[in-house]
C-alpha positions in Angstrom: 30.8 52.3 50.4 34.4 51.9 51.4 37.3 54.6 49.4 40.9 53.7 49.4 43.4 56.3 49.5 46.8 55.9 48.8 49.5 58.1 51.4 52.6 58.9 50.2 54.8 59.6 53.9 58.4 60.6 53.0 61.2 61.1 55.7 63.4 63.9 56.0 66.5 62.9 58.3 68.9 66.2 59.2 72.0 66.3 60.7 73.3 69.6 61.6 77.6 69.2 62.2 79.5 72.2 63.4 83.0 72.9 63.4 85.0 70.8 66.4 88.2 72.0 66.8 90.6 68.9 66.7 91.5 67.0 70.0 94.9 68.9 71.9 96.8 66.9 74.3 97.8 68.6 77.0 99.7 68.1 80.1 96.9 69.2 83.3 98.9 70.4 85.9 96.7 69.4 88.1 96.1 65.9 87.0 99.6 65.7 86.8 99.4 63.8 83.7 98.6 64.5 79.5 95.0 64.7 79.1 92.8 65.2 76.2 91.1 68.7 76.3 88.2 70.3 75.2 87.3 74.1 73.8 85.1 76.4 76.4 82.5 76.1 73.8 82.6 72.0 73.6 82.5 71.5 77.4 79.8 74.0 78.1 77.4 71.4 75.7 79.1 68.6 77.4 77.5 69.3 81.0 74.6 71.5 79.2 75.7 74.9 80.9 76.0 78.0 79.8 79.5 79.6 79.4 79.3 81.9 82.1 78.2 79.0 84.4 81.6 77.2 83.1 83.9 80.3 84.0 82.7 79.6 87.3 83.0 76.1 87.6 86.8 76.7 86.7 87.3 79.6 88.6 86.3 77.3 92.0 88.2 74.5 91.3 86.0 72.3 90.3 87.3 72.0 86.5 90.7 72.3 85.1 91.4 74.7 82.6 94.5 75.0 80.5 96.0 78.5 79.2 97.2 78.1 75.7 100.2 80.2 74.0 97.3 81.9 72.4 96.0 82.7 75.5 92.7 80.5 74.9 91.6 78.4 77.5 91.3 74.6 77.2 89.6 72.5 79.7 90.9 69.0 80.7 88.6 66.4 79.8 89.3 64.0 82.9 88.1 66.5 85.0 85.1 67.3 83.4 83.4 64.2 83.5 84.8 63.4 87.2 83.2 66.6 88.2 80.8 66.3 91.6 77.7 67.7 90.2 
């Protein structure tokens, strides 16, 4: 004896959005040229490292950072993704 069942599947999509901190132009000094930068926090999730890791990676050179007036840092996008790693 066969039994139908009726299943009732319902979806849940979520999207979880933080706070980005709006895009600042900035002129790289070592680029020479204005670049688009990024907050410490946004380019640590950009190359999935830790923000220690990231203090590093600017203080060998490897990453340009930009000092603000507010003494925060910024770090120059062009030379985030053209990093060798």
């Amino acid at each position: 004896m066969n039994q139908t069942h009726k299943i009732r599947i319902t979806a849940i999509r979520r999207r979880i959005l933080r706070y980005q901190p709006p895009a600042i132009r900035a002129l790289c000094p070592i680029c020479a040229r204005e670049v688009e930068t990024l907050a410490q926090s946004q380019a640590a999730d950009v190359l999935e490292v830790g923000r220690q890791i990231l203090d590093d990676l600017i203080a060998a050179g490897l990453i340009h950072a930009i000092r603000t007036v507010n003494g925060n840092l910024r770090v120059c996008k062009d030379s985030l993704f053209a990093a060798p790693f």
